[in-house]
C-alpha positions as CSV (number, residue, x, y, z in Angstrom):
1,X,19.6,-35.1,6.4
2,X,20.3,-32.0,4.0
3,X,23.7,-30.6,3.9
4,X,23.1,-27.0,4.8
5,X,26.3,-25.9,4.1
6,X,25.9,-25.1,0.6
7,X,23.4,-22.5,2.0
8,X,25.7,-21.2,4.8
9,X,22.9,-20.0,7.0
10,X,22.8,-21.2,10.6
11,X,19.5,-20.4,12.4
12,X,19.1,-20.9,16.6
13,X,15.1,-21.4,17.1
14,X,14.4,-20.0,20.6
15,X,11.1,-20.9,21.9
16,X,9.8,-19.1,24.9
17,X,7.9,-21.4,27.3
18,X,5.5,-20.7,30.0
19,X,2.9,-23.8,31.5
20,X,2.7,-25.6,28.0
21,X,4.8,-28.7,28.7
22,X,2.3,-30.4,25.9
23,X,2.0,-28.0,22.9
24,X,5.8,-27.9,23.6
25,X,6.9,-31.1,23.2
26,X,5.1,-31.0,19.2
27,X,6.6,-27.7,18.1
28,X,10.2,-29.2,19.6
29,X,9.5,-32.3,17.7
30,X,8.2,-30.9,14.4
31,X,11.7,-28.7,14.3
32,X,13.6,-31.5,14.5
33,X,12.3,-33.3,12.2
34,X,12.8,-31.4,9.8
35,X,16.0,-32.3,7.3
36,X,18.5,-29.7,7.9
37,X,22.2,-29.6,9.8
38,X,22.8,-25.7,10.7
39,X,20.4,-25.2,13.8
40,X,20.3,-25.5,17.5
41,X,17.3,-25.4,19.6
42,X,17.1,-23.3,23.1
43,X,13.6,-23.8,25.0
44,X,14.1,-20.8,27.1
45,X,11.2,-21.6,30.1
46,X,9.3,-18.2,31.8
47,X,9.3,-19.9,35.3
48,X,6.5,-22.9,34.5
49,X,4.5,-24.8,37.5
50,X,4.7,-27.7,34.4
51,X,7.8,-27.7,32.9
52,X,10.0,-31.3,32.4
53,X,13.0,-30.7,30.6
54,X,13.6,-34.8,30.4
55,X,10.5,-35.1,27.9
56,X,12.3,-33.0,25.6
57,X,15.3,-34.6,23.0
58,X,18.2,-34.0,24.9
59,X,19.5,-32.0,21.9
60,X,17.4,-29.5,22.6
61,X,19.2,-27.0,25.2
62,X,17.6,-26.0,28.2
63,X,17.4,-22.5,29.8
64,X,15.5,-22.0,33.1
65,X,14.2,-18.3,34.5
66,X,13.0,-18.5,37.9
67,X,9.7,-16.1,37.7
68,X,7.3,-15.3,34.0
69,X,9.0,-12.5,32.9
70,X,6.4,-11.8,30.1
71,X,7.8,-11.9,26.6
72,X,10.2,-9.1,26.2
73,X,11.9,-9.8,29.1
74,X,11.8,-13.4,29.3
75,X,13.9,-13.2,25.6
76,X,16.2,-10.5,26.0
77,X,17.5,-12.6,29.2
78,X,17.0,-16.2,27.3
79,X,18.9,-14.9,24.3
80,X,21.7,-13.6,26.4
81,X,22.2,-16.4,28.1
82,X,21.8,-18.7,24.8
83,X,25.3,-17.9,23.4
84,X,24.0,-17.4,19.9
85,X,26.7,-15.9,17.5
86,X,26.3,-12.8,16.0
87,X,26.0,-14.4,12.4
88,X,23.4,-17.1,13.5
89,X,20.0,-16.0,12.7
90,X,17.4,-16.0,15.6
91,X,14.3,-17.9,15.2
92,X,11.7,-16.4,17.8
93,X,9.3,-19.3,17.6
94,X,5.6,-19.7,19.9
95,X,5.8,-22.8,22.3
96,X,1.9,-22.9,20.2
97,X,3.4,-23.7,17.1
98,X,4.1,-26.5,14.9
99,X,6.6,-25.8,11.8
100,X,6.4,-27.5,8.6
101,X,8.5,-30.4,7.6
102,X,10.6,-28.0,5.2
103,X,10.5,-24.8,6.9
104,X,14.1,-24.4,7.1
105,X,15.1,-25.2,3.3
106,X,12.0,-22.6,2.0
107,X,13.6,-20.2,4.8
108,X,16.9,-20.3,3.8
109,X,16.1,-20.1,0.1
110,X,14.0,-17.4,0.6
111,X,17.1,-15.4,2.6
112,X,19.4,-16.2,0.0
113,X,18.0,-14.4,-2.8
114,X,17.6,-11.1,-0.7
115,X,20.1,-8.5,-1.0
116,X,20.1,-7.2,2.0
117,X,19.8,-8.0,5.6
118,X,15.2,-7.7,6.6
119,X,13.0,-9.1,9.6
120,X,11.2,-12.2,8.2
121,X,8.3,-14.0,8.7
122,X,6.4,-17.2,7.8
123,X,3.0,-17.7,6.8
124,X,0.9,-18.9,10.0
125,X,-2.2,-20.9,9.5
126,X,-4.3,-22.0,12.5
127,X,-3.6,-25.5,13.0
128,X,-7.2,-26.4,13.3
129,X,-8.0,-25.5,10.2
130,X,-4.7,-25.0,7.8
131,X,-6.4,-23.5,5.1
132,X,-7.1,-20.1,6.7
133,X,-4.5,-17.7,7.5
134,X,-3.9,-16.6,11.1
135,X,-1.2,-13.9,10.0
136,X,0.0,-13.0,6.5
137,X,1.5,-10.2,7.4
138,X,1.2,-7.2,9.6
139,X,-0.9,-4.0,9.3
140,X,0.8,-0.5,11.6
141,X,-1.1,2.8,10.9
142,X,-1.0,4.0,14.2
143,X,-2.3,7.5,13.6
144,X,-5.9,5.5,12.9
145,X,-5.4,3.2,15.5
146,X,-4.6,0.5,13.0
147,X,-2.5,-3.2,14.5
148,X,-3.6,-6.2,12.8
149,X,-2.5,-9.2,11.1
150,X,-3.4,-9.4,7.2
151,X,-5.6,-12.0,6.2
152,X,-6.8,-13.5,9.3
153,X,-9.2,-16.1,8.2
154,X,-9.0,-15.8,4.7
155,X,-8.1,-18.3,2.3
156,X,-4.5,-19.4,2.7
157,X,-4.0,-19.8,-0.8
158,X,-5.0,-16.1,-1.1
159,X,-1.9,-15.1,0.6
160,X,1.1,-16.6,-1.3
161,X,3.2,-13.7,-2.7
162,X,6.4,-12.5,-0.8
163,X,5.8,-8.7,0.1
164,X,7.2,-6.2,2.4
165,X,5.1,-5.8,6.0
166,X,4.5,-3.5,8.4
167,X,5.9,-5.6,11.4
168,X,6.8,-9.2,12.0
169,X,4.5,-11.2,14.1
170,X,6.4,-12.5,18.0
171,X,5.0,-16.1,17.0
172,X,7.5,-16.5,14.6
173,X,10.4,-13.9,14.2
174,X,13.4,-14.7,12.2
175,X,15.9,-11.8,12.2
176,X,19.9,-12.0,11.9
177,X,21.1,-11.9,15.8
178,X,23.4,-8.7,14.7
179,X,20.3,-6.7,14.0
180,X,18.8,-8.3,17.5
181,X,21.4,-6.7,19.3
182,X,21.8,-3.7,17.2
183,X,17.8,-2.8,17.8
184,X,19.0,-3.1,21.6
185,X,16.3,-6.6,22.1
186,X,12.5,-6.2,23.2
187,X,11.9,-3.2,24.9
188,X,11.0,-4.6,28.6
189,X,8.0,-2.2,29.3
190,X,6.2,-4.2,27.3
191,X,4.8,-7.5,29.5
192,X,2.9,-9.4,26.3
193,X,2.0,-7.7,23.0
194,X,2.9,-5.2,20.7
195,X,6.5,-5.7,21.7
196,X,6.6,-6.9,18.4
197,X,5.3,-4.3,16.5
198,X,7.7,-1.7,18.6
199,X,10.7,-3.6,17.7
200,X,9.9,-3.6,14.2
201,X,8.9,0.4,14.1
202,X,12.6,0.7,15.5
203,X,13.7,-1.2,13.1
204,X,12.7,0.8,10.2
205,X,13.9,3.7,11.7
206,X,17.5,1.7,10.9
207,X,16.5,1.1,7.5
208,X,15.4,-2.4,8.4
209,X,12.7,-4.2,6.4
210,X,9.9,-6.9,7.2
211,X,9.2,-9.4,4.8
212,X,6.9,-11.5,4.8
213,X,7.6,-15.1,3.2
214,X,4.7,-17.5,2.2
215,X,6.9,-20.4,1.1
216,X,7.9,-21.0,4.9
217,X,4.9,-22.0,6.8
218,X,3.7,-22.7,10.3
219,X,0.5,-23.3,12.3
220,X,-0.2,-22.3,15.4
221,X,-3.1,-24.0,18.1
222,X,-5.0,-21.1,18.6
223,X,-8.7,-21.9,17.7
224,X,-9.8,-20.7,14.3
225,X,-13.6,-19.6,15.9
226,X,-14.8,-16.5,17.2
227,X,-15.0,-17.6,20.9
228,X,-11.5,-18.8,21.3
229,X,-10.4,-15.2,21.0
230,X,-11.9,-13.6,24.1
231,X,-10.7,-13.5,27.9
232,X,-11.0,-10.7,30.2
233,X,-6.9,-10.9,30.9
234,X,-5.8,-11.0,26.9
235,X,-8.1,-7.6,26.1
236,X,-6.6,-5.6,29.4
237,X,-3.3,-6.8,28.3
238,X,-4.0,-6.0,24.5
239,X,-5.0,-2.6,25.6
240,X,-2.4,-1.7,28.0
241,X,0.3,-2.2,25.3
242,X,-1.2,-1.0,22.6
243,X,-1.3,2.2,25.1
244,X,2.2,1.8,25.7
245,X,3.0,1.9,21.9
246,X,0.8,4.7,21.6
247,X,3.0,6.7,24.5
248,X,6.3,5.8,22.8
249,X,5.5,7.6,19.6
250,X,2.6,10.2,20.3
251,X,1.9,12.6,23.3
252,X,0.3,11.4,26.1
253,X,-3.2,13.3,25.1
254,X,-2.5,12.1,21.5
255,X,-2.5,8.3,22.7
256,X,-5.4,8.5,24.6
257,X,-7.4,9.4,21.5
258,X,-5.6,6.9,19.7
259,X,-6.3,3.7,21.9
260,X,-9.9,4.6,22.3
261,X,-9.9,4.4,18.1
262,X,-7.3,1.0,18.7
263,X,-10.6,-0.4,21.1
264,X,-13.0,0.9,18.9
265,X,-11.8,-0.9,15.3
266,X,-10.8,-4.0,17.2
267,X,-14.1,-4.3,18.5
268,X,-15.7,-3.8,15.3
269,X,-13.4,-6.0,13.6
270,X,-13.3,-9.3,16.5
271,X,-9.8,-9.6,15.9
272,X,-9.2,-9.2,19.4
């Protein structure tokens, strides 16, 4: 075990859990194994048929939410039950993910050399096939109808300079718990996607930078192909948000336009 306190950084990995009692218990396990002291775990659970709290490692604390509350929600009310300290840093983690075995150390280096306080993010790979990016980074031009992740399915090792980003991916967040509560959370309206993106528009309203940090590394069990992409429910959703978003920051005739160029460039683009 490495003596974190040298560093002084304590992080609290939250992972939000709905029906995945199996892809759960590896991204629990592959946190704690890595070699750092400063962290706690919280499996806050969205009100799964399959959940089992006793196959976890009873280190791991426990937060039950009686209905799915969607992903904004479902944190804001996790987190605020969590007791987190404001000087902990948040680690908004996908129940889909698996961390690597020295995420912590390249995270907190990676913090410690920054001068001031930023949103950061790993590099994601798909965990089928680790040598192609899932997200590297995030894309925002809203006035062209632009959300996307850079570098999805591109040569990992293509993608290893730190850089400022548009927005920090929801499938791993790390942001300082003070700026959490500052930004006021997740803004509810949003059920699943672009909640993300929203809370890190808001945040550089305030000044606050994404980074994006390809020393710390992750991958995540979506499938790497085409076809694992698409479902009827994930495209409505996808839309309705990014309509949302739209509405938050342009008038109502405005976002109209703009979604149907959102549909149009994600369609031509199968990054759905």
């Amino acid at each position: 075990m490495i003596n974190s306190t040298k560093y002084n950084i304590k992080f609290h990995v939250c992972i939000l859990n709905w029906n995945g009692q199996e892809v759960l218990r590896d991204c629990v396990q592959s946190i704690l194994n890595n070699q750092y002291e400063s962290f706690k775990v919280t499996v806050i659970d969205n009100g799964s048929d399959d959940f089992k709290s006793t196959e976890l490692d009873p280190k791991v604390n426990i937060i039950k939410l009686n209905n799915n509350y969607g992903f904004a929600r479902g944190y804001n009310l996790g987190i605020s039950k969590a007791k987190i300290d404001n000087d902990e840093y948040l680690i908004l983690l996908n129940n889909d993910t698996v961390v690597d075995k020295n995420f912590f150390i390249n995270l907190t280096e990676s913090i410690k050399s920054k001068k001031t306080e930023s949103i950061y993010g790993p590099k994601i790979t798909f965990d089928d096939a680790k040598d192609l990016i899932w997200y590297a980074g995030g894309k925002v031009k809203l006035d062209r109808g632009i959300i996307e992740h850079v570098g999805i399915r591109k040569p990992s090792s293509d993608f290893s300079i730190e850089s400022n980003t548009d927005y920090i991916t929801g499938c791993c967040m790390i942001v300082k718990k003070s700026i959490y509560d500052d930004l006021g959370g997740f803004d509810e309206s949003f059920f699943m996607y672009n909640e993300d993106v929203d809370f890190c528009l808001r945040a550089k309203l305030k000044k606050i930078k994404c980074v994006y940090l390809p020393s710390v590394i992750i991958s995540h069990k979506v499938s790497s192909s085409l076809g694992g992409y698409f479902s009827r429910k994930k495209i409505l959703m996808k839309i309705k948000s990014a309509f949302l978003l739209y509405k938050k920051n342009y008038s109502k005739p405005w976002a109209t336009m703009l979604l149907v160029k959102y549909c149009i460039r994600s369609l031509m683009s199968i990054k759905l």
